[in-house]
C-alpha positions in Angstrom: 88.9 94.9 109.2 89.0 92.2 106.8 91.0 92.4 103.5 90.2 90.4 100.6 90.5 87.0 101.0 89.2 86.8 104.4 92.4 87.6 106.1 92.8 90.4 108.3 94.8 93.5 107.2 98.3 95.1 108.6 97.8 97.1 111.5 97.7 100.7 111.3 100.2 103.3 113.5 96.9 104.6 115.3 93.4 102.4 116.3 91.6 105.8 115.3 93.8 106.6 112.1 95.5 106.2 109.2 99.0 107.2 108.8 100.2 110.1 106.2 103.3 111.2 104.2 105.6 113.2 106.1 104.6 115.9 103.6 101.2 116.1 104.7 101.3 115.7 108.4 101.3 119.6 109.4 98.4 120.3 107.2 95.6 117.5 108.7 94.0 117.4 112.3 96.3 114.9 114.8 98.9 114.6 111.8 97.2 111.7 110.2 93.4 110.7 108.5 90.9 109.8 110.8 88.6 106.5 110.0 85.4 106.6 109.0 85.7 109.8 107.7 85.0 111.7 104.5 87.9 113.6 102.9 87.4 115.4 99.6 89.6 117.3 97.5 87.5 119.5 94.2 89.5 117.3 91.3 91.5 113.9 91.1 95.4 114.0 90.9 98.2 113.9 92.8 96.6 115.4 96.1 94.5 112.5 96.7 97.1 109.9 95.8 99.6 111.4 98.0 97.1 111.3 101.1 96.4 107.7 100.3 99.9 106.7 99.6 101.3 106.8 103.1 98.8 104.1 104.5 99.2 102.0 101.6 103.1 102.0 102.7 102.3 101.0 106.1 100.2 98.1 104.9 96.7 99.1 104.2 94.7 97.8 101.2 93.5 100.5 98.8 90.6 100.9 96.9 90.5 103.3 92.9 87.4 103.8 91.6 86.2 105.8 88.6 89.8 106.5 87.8 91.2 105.8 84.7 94.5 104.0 83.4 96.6 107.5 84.0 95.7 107.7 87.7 96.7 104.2 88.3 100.0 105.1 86.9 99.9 108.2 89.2 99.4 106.1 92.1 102.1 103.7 91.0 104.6 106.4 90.9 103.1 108.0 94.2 104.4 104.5 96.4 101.1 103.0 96.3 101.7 99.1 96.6 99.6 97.7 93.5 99.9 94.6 95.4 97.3 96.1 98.0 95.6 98.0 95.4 91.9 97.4 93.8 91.1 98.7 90.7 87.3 99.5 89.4 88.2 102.0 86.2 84.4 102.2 85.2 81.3 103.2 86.8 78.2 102.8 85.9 74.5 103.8 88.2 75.6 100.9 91.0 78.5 102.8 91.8 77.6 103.6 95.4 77.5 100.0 95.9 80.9 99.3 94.2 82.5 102.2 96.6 80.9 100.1 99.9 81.8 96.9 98.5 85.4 98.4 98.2 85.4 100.5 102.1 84.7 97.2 103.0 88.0 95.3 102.0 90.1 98.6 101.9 91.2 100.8 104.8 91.4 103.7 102.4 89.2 104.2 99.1 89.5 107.2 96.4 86.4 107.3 94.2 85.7 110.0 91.7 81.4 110.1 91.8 80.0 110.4 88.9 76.8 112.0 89.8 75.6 113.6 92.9 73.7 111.1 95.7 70.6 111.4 97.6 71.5 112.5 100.9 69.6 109.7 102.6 72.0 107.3 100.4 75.0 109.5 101.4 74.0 109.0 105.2 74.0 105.1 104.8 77.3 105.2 103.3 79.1 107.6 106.2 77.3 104.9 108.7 78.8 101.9 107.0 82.2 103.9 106.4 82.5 104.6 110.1 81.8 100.9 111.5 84.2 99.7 109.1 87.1 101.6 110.4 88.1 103.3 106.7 88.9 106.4 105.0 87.0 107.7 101.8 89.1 110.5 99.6 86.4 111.4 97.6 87.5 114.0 94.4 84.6 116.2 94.0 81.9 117.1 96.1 80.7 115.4 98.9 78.4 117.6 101.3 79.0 117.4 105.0 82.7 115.9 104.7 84.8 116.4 107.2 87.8 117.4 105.8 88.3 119.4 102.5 92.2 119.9 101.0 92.2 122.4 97.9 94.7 124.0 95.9 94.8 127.4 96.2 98.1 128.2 94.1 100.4 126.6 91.9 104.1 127.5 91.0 105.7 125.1 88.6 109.6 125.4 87.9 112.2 123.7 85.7 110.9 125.8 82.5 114.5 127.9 81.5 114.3 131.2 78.8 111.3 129.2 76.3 112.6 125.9 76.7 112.9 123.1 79.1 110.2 121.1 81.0 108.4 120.9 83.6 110.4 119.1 86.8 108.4 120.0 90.3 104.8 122.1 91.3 105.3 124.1 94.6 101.4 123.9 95.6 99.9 125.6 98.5 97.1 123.7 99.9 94.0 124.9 102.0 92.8 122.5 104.4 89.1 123.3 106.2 86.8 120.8 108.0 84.1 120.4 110.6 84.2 119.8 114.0 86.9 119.5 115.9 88.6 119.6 112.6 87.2 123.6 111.8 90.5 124.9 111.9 92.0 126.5 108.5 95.3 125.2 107.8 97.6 125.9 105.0 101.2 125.1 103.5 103.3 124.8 101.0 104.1 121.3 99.1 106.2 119.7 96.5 103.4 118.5 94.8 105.7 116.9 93.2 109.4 117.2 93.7 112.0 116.9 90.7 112.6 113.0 92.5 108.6 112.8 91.8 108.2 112.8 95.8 105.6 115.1 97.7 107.5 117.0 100.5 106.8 120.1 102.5 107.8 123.2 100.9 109.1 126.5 101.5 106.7 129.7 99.9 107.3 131.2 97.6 109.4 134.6 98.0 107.2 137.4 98.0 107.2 139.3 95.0 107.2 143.5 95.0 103.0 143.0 93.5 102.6 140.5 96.6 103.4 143.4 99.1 100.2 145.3 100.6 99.8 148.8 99.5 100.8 150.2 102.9 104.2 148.6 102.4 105.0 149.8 98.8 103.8 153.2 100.0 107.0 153.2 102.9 109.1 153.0 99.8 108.6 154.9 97.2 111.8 154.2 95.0 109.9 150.9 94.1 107.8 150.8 91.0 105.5 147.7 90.2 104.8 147.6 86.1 100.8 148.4 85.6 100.5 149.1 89.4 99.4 153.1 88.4 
C-alpha cells in the first residue's frame, strides 16, 4: 500500500491485520482488525477512534471523513498521529468516492455516511477495500459488515453528592460479526479512563436489582425498593 506521496507506508504487526489498543484486543477476532474489512459501530465517538488509534501508533496513515472539528480533537487526544492523519470534515453526494480515494492512501479510514448506498455501490467498495489491504470503521449502518462493536451500557463516575464532573465511562461493549467472526463477545472498558486512556475494565459490581429472582428469593432478609 501506498501512502500519500507515493511512498510506501510503515509495516503493520500482521500481513493480514491491523494492530489494536491493548484495551481492545480480547473483544475482536485474532486480537487485532482484519484488512479489507467493514467494521461498524451505530454512532461516532470514542469507540471508533480508539479502534483506529492503535494502528495509527504503529505507523499507519488514517483517513476522517464526515467528522467534524470535535472528533478530530477526539482523535488527537485518542494518540492518533495528526501527522498520518487526513481530514475531509464535509460531505457532500460524491462521498463514496472521497471514502475510496481515502482507503486508498490510508490503512485505516472512519467515515460517518451520510445517506444509505445502493448495494451494488456498497459491493464495489468492499472489493476495492479488500485489494487495497485497509480497514473501514464505518459509524452507522453498513449491511453485511463484518464486525459490529456497540455499547450496551454505560457507567460514568467522578460525579460526588450533586457536584463534581465527570472523570472516566466504564462501557461494556458487544461485539457480533459474520463468519468466522460470528462469535458474541463482550467486556468491560475505560471508555475513557480519568488519564483519558481506553483500558480493559473490571464490571461493575452487581447490584441487589441485578440479582435474578431465584437468588433474591434464597434470601429473604433482602428488600429491593419498588421490587413488590
Amino acid at each position: 500500500m501506498m501512502r500519500p506521496g507515493g511512498t510506501p507506508t510503515a509495516v503493520m504487526s500482521g500481513e493480514h491485520s491491523l494492530p489494536v489498543l491493548p484495551g481492545l484486543r480480547e473483544l475482536l477476532p485474532g486480537g487485532e482488525l482484519a484488512r479489507g474489512t467493514v467494521v461498524t459501530v451505530p454512532d461516532f465517538g470514542l469507540l471508533p477512534l480508539a479502534l483506529a488509534a492503535g494502528a495509527s501508533a504503529a505507523g499507519a496513515w488514517c483517513g476522517l471523513a464526515g467528522v467534524e472539528e470535535a472528533g478530530v480533537l477526539a482523535a488527537a487526544d485518542l494518540g492518533l498521529c495528526h501527522d498520518r492523519t487526513l481530514l475531509c470534515p464535509q460531505l457532500g453526494s460524491r462521498w463514496p468516492q472521497v471514502v475510496s480515494s481515502l482507503a486508498d492512501g490510508c490503512e485505516i479510514v472512519i467515515v460517518r455516511p451520510p445517506a444509505m448506498l445502493p448495494a451494488q455501490l456498497r459491493h464495489r467498495m468492499e472489493a476495492a477495500l479488500r485489494r487495497a489491504g485497509g480497514v473501514l470503521l464505518v459509524a452507522g449502518e453498513w449491511p453485511g459488515a463484518h464486525l459490529e462493536l456497540r455499547v450496551t451500557r454505560r457507567e460514568w463516575s467522578g460525579l460526588g453528592a450533586g457536584h463534581g464532573r465527570l472523570r472516566a465511562c466504564r462501557a461494556q461493549v458487544l461485539v457480533s460479526g459474520r463468519g468466522a467472526a460470528g462469535r458474541i463477545r463482550d467486556g468491560w472498558l475505560w471508555l475513557p479512563a480519568e488519564d483519558g486512556s481506553i483500558s480493559p475494565a473490571e464490571p461493575p459490581l452487581q447490584t441487589v436489582r441485578d440479582l435474578p429472582q431465584r437468588e433474591l428469593s434464597a434470601h429473604p432478609h433482602l428488600h429491593v425498593a419498588g421490587a413488590g
